[in-house]
N, C-alpha and C positions, 0 to 999 in steps of 0.2 A: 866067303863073300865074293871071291874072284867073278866062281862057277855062275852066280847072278849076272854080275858082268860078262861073263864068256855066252849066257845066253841072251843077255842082251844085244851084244854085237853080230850075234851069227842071222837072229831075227832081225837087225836093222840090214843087213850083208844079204839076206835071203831075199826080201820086200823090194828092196833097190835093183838086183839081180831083174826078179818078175818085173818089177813095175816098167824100169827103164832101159834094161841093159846096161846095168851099170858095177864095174867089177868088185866084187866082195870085198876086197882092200879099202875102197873107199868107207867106207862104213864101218869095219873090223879093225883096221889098223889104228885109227883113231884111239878109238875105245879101249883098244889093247895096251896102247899107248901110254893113254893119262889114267886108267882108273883101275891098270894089273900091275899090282909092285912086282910081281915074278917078271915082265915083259923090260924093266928100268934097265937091266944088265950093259953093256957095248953091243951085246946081239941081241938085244930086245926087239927093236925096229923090225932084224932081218926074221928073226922068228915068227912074228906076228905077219909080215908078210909073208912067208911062207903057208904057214896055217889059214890064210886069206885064200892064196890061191889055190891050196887043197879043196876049201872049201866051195871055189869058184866052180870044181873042175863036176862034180854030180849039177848044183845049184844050174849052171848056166846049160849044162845037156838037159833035164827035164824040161827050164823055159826053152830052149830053141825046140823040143821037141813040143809044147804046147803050144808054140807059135805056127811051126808046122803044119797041125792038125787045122789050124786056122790057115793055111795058106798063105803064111806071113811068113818068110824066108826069102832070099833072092840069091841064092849062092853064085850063076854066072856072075853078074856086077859086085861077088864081092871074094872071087876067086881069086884075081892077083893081091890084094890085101891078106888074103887068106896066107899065102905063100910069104910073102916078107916079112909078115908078120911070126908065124913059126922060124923062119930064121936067126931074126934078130933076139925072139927073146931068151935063149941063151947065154948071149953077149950080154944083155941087160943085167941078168941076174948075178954072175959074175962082179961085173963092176960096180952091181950095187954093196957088194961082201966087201969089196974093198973102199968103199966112201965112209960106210957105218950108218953112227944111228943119228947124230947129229941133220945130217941134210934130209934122211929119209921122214926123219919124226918131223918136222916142223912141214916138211915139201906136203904130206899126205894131209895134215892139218889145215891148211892154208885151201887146198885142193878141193878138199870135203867142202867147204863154205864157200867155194866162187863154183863150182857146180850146183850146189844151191839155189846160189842167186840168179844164173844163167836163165837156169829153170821157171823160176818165179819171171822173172822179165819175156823170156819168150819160152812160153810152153811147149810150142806144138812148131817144130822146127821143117816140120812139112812144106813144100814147096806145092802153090794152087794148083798145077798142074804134075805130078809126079811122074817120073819115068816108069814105062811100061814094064813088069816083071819081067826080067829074065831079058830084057834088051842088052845088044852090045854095048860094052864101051866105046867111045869113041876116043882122037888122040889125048884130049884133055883128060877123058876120063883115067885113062890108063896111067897117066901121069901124075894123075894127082895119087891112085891106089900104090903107086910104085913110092911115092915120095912119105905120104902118110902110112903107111901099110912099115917099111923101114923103121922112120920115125915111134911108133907106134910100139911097134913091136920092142924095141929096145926099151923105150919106157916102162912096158907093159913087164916085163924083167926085173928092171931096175928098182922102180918103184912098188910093181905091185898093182897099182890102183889107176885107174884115169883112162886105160884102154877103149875099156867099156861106152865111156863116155864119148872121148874122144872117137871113136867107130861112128855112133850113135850120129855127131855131128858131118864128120866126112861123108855120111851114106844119105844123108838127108839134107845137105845143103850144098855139098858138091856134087853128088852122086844122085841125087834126085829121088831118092825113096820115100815114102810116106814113113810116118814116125815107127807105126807098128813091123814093118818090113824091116826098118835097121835094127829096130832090137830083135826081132827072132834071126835075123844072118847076124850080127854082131857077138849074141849070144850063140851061138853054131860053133862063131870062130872062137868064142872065149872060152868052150870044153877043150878045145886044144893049146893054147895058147895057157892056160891054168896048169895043166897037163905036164908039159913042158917044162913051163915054168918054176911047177913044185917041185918038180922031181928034180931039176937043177937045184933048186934051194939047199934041199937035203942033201943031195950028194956032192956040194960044196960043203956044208954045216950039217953031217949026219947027226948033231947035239938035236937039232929040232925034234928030227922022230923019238931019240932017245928020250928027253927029258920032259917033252911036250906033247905024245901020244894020244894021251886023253884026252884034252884039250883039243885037237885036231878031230879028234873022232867023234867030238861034241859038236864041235862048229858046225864038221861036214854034215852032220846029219840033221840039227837045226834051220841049217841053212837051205838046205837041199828042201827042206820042209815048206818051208818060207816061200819058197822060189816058186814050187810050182802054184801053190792058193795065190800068190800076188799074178804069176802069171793068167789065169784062167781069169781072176778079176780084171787085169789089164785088157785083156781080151772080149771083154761084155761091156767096156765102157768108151769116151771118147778120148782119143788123144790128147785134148788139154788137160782134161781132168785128169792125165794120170800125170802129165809136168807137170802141174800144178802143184799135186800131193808130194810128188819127187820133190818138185824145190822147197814146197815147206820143210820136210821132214828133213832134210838136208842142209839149208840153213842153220834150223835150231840146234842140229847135232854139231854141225862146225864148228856153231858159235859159241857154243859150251866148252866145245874140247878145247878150242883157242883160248877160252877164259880160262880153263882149269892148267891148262899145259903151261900159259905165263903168268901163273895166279905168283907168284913171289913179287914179279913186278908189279904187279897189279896192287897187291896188299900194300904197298908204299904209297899209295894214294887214298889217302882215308875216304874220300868223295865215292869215288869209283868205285870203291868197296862196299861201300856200305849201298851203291847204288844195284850192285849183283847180289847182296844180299837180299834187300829186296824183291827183284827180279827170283830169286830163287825161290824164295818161303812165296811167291802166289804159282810158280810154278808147281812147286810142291803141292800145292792145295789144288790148284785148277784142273791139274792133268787130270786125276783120278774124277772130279767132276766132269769134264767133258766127254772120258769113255763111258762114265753110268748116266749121262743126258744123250750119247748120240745112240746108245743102247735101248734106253726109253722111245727115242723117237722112233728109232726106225722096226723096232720089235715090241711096240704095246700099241693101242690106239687109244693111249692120254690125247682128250681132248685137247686141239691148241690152244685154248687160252689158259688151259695149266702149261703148259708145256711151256708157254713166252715166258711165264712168270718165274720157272721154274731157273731160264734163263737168266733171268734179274736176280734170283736169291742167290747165284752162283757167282754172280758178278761181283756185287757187291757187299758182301761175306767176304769173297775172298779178298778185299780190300779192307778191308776192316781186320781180317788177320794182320795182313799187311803191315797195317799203319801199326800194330798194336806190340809188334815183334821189331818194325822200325827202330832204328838207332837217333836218328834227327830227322826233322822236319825235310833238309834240303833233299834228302836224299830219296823219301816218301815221295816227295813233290814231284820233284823228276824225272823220280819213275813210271808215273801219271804220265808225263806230256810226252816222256821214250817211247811207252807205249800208246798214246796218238797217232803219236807220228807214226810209228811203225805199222799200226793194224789198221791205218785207214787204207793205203796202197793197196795194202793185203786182200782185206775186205774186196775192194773193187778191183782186183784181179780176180776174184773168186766169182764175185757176185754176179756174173754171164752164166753159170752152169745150173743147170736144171735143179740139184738138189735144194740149193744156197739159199732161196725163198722158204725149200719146206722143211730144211733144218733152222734154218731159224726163225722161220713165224714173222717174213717182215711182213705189213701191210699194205706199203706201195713203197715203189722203186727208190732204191739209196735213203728206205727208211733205215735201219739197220749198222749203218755203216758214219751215217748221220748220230742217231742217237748214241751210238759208242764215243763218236770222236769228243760230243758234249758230256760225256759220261765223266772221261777220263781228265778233259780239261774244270770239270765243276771239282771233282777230287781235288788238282791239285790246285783248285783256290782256298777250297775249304781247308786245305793242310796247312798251306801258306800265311790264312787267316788265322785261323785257331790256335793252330802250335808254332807258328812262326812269329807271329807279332802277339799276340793275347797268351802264348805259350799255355795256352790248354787243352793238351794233343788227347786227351778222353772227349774232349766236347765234339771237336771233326768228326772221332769215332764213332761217337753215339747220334751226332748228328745225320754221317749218310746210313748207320743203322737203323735209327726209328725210319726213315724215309722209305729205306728201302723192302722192309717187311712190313711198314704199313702201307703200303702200296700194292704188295704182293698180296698183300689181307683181302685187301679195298675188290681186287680184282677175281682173286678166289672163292668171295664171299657175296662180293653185289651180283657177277655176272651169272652164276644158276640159282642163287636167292634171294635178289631182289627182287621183289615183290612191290616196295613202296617208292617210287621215283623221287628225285627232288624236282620239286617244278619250279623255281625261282632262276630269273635271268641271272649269269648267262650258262647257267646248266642246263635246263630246257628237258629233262626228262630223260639225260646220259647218263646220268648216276642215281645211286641209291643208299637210301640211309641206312641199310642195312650193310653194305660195301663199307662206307661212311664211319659207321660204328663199330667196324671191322678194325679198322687203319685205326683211328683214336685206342683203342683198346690194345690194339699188338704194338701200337709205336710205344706208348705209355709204357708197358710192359720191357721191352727192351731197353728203353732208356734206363728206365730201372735197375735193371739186372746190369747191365754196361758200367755205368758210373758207380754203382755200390759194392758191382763182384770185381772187376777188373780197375777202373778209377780211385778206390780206395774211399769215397765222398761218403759222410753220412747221411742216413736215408733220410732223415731231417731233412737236409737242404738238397736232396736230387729232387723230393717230391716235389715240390713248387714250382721248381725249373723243368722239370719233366711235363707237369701236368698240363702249364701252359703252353710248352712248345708243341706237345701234340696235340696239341686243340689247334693251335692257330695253322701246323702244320697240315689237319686236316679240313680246317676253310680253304686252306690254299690249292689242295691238292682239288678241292670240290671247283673252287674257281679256274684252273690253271686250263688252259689246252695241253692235250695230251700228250706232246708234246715236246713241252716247255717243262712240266712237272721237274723233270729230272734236274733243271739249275732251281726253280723258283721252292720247290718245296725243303730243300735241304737249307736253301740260304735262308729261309725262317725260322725254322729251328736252330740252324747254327746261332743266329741273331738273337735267340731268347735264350739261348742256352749261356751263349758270352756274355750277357748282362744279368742274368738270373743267379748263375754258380758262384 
């Protein structure tokens, strides 16, 4: 099971390398960290650093040389960096042997998640006007490469990890480079500086090559893998777009590894717990959803109106696992409005870049980002409602179930076969009774199979309560703006379902 993890982190250590310039450590150590019982030892920390930077040391020479090809380097302005930086890390690495694992494990943890977030708040750290390639430094500049370059360097030892980034910002906010010029010199400098670096590791702690060989020789080559495809992608796209991706991917990895690393103290708070459980089990289920939808989108030509819908049955499914593996109501709820809160920001951080309309199928502007926040706040009413005061946690279920596949029916089945429009105000000839007939028939269905496979209810009494919820849910949805559907249609079913069962 390691070997999964060891290729997980050399792929996330590769990706970050190309994307951002960002050193293997940050990404590697982590994971080495919390999820390789061999890495637990007092030289845990240092070994996983070391094998970070072996793996730096191919990974960041292929990106600085794809960056290259592209004329993205700036080696004058980033010469005297170059220089202090291979002096100090030496010294780093050293002193890192003698701190241990205590400061290194927690320091790289904490590190991974506020480079993250940096990311996500300002992508694209480019300065409107950039200094011109290959320009002198002036006194400031020399000063600032002489104090960070130092700095830098020792850390880059020490720790392992942060260099990268830390180059990244000195080159682009003091030093004037545009984003893509500090990662290919940053990357330049980080084949030697890894270089350096490893080989101090090991000929302080020659255990690592002995007992960790394979492992090293897996990362480096994984990684190295990794580096150049994200490179050449970084390279064809825009500089927000690629902080953008950095700081998602980087967030969620921190903010795992920091849940998993203090999960003892964590697990003393039944709330909390049961609240990352949650969070877990839709992770679990959404990821592998979102690579076979962004898969479909971007290599089939599925129609978009399967493709939105396709988005809805993704959503809300995995909500519905959700609630149904849930411990209590509070913690269900919760997790609803965490993720509100969390992926509206997101959402409209994203929502500027070219693709974001045509992966997601919105219709018009801050539709998308709209109808999610209502998404997740209608969830945690319905949970609150249902299983919190009426403690009928199968009615929630089945409530945003029928909704949301009969919905997906409505929309699969009216829009290339409808044939017969409804003409009655205030529909006016947008729907179809064949759509219509779609949703009544798949909601019916799932309420069924919900409350009698999973709810435990006899078919007896689900039928009655089933039958008219999705009848009156399908007036609603015929009435509703399109819209609105997503609070109004759920909370009629929820409402006949709470008085019917």
């Amino acid at each position: 099971m390691e070997y999964l993890w060891y290729l997980v982190a050399s792929l996330g250590a590769g990706i970050g390398t190309g994307l951002a310039g960002l050193s293997a450590a940050t990404v590697m150590v982590p994971v080495l960290l919390v999820l390789c019982p061999s890495f637990a030892g007092e030289t845990g920390a240092y070994q996983a650093t070391a094998i970070a930077l072996a793996s730096d040391i191919l990974g960041s020479a292929v990106t600085a040389w794809t960056y290259a090809r592209h004329n993205n380097i700036d080696l004058r302005r980033g010469a005297v960096m170059l220089v202090c930086i291979l002096l100090m890390c030496t010294v780093g690495s050293y002193v890192a042997f003698l701190v241990g694992n205590v400061v290194l494990g927690s320091f790289t943890l904490f590190l991974t998640f506020l480079i993250g977030i940096r990311f996500l708040v300002k992508p694209d750290t480019s300065r409107e006007q950039p200094a011109a390639r290959g320009e002198k430094l002036d006194g400031k500049g020399l000063a600032v490469s002489l104090f960070f370059g130092l700095t830098i360097g020792f850390g880059t030892g020490f720790v392992g990890t942060g260099g990268g980034m830390m180059m990244l910002i000195v080159f682009t906010v003091f030093l004037g480079m545009d984003l893509k010029t500090a990662v290919g010199t940053s990357t330049f400098i980080m084949t030697f500086t890894a270089l350096i670096a490893s080989v101090s590791h090991i000929l302080i702690h020659p255990a690592i090559l002995l007992e960790k060989w394979d492992v090293m020789l897996l990362c480096m080559a994984v990684a190295t893998a990794a580096s150049l495809l994200s490179a050449r992608f970084a390279n064809r796209v825009a500089s927000r777009t690629v902080g953008l991706v950095t700081g998602f991917v980087l967030t969620v990895l921190g903010g795992l590894m920091l849940l998993l690393y203090f999960r003892d103290a964590i697990a003393s708070i039944p709330l909390i717990r049961d609240i990352l459980s949650c969070i877990l089990t839709l992770l679990l289920y959404l990821v592998p959803c979102v690579l076979v939808l962004a898969a479909i989108r971007f290599l089939t030509t599925v129609p978009s109106f399967v493709f939105r819908k396709l988005l809805h049955i993704v959503a809300f499914t995995c909500y519905t696992v959700m609630m149904l593996s849930a411990v209590g109501w509070q913690a269900a709820a919760l997790t609803s409005l965490l993720l509100a809160a969390l992926l509206y920001p997101l959402l409209t951080a994203f929502e500027k870049e070219k693709w974001y309309s045509f992966l997601l199928v919105q219709k018009s502007p801050g539709e998308c980002k709209r109808s999610l926040l209502m998404l997740f706040i209608m969830f945690a009413a319905v949970i609150a409602i249902a299983w919190g005061l009426f403690r009928k946690p199968y009615a929630a279920a089945a409530a945003i179930l029928m909704w949301g596949v009969g919905d997906a029916a409505a929309a699969l089945t009216g829009i290339p076969f409808g044939r017969h429009k409804v003409m009655f105000y205030p529909v006016s000839g947008r729907k179809s009774w064949e759509g219509s007939s779609a949703m009544l028939a798949v909601s019916f269905l799932a309420g069924v199979i919900l409350l009698t496979c999973f709810g435990g209810s006899p078919f007896l009494n689900v039928l009655p309560a089933v039958t008219t919820a999705s009848l009156l849910g399908t007036v609603t949805e015929l009435l509703s703006d399109s819209e609105w559907d997503t609070v109004t249609v759920p909370g009629v079913i929820l409402a006949v379902l709470l008085v019917l069962l």
